[in-house]
C-alpha positions in Angstrom: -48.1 63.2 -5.1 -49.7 62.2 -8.4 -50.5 58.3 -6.6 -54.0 56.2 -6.9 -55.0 53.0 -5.9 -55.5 49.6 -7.9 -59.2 50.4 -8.5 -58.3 53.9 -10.2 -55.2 52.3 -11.8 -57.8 49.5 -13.7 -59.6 52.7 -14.8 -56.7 54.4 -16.5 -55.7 51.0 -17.9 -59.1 50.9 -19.3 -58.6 53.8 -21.4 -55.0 52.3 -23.1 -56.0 48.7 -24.2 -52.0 48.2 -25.7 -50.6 49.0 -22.2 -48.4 45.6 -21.5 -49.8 42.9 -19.4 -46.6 44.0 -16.5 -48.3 47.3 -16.2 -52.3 45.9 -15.4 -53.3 45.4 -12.0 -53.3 41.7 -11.9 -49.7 41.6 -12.5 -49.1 44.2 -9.2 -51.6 42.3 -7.3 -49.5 39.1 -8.3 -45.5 41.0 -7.2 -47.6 42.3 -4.0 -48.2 38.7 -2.7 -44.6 37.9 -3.0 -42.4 40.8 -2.0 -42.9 43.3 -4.2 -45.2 46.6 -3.1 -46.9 48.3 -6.2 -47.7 51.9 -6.5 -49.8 53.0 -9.3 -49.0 57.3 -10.5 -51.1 59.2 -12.8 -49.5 62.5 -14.1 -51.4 64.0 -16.9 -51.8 61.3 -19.6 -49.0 59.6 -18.2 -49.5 56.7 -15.8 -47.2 53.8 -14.5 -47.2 50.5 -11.8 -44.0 51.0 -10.0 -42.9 47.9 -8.1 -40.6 48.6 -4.8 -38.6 45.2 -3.5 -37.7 46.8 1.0 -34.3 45.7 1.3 -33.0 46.3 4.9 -32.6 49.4 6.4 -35.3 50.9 4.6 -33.7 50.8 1.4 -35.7 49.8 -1.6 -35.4 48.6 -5.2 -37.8 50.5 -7.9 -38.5 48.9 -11.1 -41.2 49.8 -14.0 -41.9 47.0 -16.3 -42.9 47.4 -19.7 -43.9 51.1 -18.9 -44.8 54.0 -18.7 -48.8 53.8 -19.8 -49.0 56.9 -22.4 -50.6 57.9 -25.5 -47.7 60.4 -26.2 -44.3 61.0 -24.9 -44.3 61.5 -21.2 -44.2 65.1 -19.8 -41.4 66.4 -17.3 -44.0 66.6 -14.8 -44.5 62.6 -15.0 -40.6 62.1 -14.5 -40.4 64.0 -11.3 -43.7 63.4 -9.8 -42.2 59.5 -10.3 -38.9 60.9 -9.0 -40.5 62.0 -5.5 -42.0 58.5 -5.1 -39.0 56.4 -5.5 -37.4 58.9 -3.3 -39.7 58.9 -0.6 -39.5 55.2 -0.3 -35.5 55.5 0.0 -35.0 53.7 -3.6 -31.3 53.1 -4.0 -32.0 53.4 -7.9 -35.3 52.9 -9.8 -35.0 50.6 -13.3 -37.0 51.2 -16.4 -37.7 48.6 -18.7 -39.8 51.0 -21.7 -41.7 49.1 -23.4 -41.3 49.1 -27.2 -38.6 47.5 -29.7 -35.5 49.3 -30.5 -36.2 48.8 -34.4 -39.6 50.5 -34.4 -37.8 54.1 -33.5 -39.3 54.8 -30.7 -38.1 56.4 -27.7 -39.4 56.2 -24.1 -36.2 56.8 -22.3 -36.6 59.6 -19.2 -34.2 62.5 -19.7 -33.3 63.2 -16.4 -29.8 63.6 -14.9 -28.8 60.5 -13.6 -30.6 58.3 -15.8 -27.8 55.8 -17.2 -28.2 52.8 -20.1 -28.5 50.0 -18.3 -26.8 46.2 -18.8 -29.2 44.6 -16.1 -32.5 43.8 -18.1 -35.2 42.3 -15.9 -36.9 40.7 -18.7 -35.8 39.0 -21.6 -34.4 41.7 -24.2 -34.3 39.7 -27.0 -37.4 37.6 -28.0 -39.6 35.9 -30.8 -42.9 37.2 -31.8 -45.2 35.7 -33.8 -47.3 37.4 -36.0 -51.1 36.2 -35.9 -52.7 37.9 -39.2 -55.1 35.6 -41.0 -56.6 32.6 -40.2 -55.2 29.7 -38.7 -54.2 28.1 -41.8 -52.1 31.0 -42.5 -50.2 31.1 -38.8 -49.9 27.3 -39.2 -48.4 27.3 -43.0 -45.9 30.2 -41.7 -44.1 27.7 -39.2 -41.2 26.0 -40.4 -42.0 22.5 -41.7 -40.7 20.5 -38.7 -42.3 22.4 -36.3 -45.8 21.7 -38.7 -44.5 17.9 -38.7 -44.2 17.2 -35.0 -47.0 18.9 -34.4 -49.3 16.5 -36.1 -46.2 13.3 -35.1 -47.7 14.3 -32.0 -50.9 13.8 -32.9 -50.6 10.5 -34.3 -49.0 9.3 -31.1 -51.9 10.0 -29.3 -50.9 13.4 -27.5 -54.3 15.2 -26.1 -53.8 18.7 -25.3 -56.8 20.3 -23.3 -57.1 23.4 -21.0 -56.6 22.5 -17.0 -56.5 24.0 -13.7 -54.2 21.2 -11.9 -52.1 23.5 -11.0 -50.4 21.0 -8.9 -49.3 19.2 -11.7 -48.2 22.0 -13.5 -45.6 22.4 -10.7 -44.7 19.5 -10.8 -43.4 19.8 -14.0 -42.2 22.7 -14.0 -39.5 21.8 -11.1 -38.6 18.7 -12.9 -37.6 20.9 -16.1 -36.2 23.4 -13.9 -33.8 20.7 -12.4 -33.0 19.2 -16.0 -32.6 23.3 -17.7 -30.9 25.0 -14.7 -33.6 27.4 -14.6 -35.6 29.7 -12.1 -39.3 28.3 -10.6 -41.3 30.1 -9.1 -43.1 28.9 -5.6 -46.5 26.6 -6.4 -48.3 29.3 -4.5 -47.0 31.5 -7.1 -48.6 29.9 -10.1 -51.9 29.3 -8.0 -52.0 32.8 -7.8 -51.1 34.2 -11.1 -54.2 31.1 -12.6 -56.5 33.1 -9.9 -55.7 36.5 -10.8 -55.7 36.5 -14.3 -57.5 33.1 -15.6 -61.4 34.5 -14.2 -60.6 37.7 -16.9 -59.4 35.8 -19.6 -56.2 36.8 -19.7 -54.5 33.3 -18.8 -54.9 29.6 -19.8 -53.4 26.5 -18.4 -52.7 24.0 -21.3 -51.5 20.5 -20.6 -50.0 17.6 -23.0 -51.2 14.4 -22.1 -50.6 10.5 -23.3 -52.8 8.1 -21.7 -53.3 10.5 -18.9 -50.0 11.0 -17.5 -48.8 14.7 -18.7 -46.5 14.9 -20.6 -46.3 19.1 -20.9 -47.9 21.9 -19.8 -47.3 25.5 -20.0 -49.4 28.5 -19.0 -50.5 31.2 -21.5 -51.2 35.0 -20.6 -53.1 37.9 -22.9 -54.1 41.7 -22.7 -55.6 43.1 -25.5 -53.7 42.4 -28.8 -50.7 40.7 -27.0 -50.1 37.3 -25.8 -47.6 36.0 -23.9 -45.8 32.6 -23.5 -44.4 33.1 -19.9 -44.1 29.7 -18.3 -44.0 26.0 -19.7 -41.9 22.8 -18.8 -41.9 19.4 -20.1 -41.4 15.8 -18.2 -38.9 13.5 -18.7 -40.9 10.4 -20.5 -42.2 10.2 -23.7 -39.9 12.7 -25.2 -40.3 11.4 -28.2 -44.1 12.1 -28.6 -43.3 16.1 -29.4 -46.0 16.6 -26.7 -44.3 20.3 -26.1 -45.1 21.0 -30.6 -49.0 20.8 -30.0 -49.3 22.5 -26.7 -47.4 25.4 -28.1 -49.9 25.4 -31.1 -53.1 25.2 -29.1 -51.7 27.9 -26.5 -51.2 30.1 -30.0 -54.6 29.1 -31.1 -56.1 30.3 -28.0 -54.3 33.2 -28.3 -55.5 34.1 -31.8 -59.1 32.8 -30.5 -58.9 35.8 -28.3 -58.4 38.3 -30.6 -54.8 38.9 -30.2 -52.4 40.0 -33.3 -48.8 38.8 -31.9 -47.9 36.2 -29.7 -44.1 36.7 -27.5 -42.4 33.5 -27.4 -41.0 35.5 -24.0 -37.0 35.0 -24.8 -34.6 33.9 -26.6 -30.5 33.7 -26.1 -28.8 37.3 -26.4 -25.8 35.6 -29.3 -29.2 34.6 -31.7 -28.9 37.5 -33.7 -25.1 36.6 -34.2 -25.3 33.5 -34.8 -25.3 31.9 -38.2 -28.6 29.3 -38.9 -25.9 26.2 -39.0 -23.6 27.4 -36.0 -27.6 27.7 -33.7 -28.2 23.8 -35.5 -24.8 22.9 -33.9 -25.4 24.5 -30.7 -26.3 22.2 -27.4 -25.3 25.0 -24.3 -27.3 27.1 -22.9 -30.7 27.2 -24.1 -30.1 26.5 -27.8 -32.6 23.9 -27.8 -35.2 26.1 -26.6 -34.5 28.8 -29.3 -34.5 26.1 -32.0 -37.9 24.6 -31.2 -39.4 29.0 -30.7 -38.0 29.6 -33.6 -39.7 26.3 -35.3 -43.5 28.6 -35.0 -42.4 31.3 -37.5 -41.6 33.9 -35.1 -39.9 37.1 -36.0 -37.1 38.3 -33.5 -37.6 41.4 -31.9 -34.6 43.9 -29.6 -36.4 45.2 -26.0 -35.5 48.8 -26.0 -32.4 49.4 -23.5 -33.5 49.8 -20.2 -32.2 52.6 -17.7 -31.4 53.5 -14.4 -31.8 56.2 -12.0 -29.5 56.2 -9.4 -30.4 57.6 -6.1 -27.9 56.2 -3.6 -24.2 55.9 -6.0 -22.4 53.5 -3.2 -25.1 50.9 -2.6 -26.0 51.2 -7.1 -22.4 50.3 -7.5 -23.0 47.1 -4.8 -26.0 46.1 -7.0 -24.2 46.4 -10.2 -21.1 44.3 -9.1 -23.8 41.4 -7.3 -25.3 41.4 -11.0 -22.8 41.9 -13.5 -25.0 41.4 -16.6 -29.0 40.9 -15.7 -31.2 40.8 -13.2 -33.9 38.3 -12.2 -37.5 38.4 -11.2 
């Protein structure tokens, strides 16, 4: 069986610098520490970082992120050698989440029997990127002019954003927001890890909002290559009207361009947006609204996650899962 280990895996990677920040190592050393088991498989030019979630009696969950690694379509040989491995840890169906936009025409979908479209996604399917061509004039000027307003509001108010490893804070206020938006947080030891993994590469920065040094908002940007990501970010309760969360976004982007990279994912946005006309998503308080209104503010072009699919290996237990999570999974 086609398997290596996290030391090999970092030398494929190092040979497809586009790969997705799910598939490095630092992301399967991260899901290792917190209940996930990651097994890297090289087949030919084809490579992937499985994650396996042990349910009890033996049973797993299988799930590739953003994947598989390849320079070309993968070969048969890739699908079954990845076939054997999710069977010989009992998977009761293995998800994959290809990574590439459905409007781009490409296709990364296995065709194997038992593979099935599926209406779990992991990650957010719909999402904003923003294009980073040109200078930072040119990013700036593409926002909408709000968004370029409350930035500099911000400024006048006397909002200092500046990087930070207070991770504790950063917690913090991340539960408060979670309480307010009725959203997942992770465990602090969570984000303590993710900043010690990938910050020491450069692939991560911790940005906070201040105003006379209480923060205000904070968020924490990650990067591979020509992609950056805007996975996790919260704002307090005080000082809303500052627009602290308008300049963090924009140094967090700055950073990101600072690095080299050409797009920047705003990391989700509601399913409906597409579907929604630009007054009806003015009008709209559910939900997250809000938050789509101030991604959309930096100039970001929406983008369709390709469908992602499912192998079924155990039919009774698959059909458990799929009524426990009607519509989308969770991390």
């Amino acid at each position: 069986m086609p398997e290596i280990n996290h030391t090999e895996w970092n030398t494929f990677l190092s040979n497809h610098p586009t790969a997705h920040l799910l598939q490095s190592g630092e992301w399967g050393q991260l899901k290792s520490a917190f209940g996930w088991e990651a097994v890297h498989l090289v087949e030919g030019e084809t490579g992937a970082q499985i994650l396996f979630r042990h349910l009890p009696l033996g049973f797993t969950l299988a799930y590739l992120p953003k994947g598989p690694v390849s320079a070309s379509t993968p070969n048969p040989g890739f699908w079954s050698a990845l076939d054997h491995a999710c069977r010989a840890r009992r998977a009761v169906f293995l998800k994959v989440e290809p990574d590439g936009w459905e409007e781009e025409g490409r296709t990364s979908t296995p065709n194997l029997q038992g593979f099935l479209p599926s209406p779990q996604h992991i990650q957010p399917r719909n999402t904003l990127v923003i294009d980073l061509d040109g200078s930072e004039d040119d990013i700036f000027n593409r926002m909408k002019p709000k968004t370029r307003y409350n930035i500099r509001l911000a400024g006048r108010k006397e909002v200092v954003v500046h990087p930070s490893d207070d991770i504790e804070t950063f917690y913090s206020v991340m539960t408060t927001t979670g309480q307010r938006e009725e959203f997942h947080v992770h465990s602090k030891d969570y984000y303590h890890r993710a900043y010690d993994l990938f910050h020491p590469k450069g692939m991560c920065e911790l940005f906070v909002a201040d105003f006379e040094g209480r923060t205000l908002a904070c968020l924490m940007v990650f990067a591979r290559s020509r992609q950056a990501y805007y996975f996790y970010g919260a704002s307090s309760d005080v000082d809303r009207n500052r627009k602290a969360t308008y300049p963090l976004q924009w140094e967090a982007i700055r950073w990101a361009h600072a690095q080299g990279c050409e797009e920047y994912d705003m990391w989700g946005i509601p399913d409906e947006a597409t579907d929604v006309a630009e007054d009806d998503a003015e009008a709209r308080e559910d939900g997250l609204w809000g938050v789509y209104r101030f991604k959309r503010g930096f100039g970001g072009t929406i983008r369709h996650a390709m469908t992602a699919m499912d192998r079924i290996y155990n039919p009774l237990l698959y059909k458990l899962y799929s009524w426990r999570f009607p519509a989308s999974g969770a991390d």
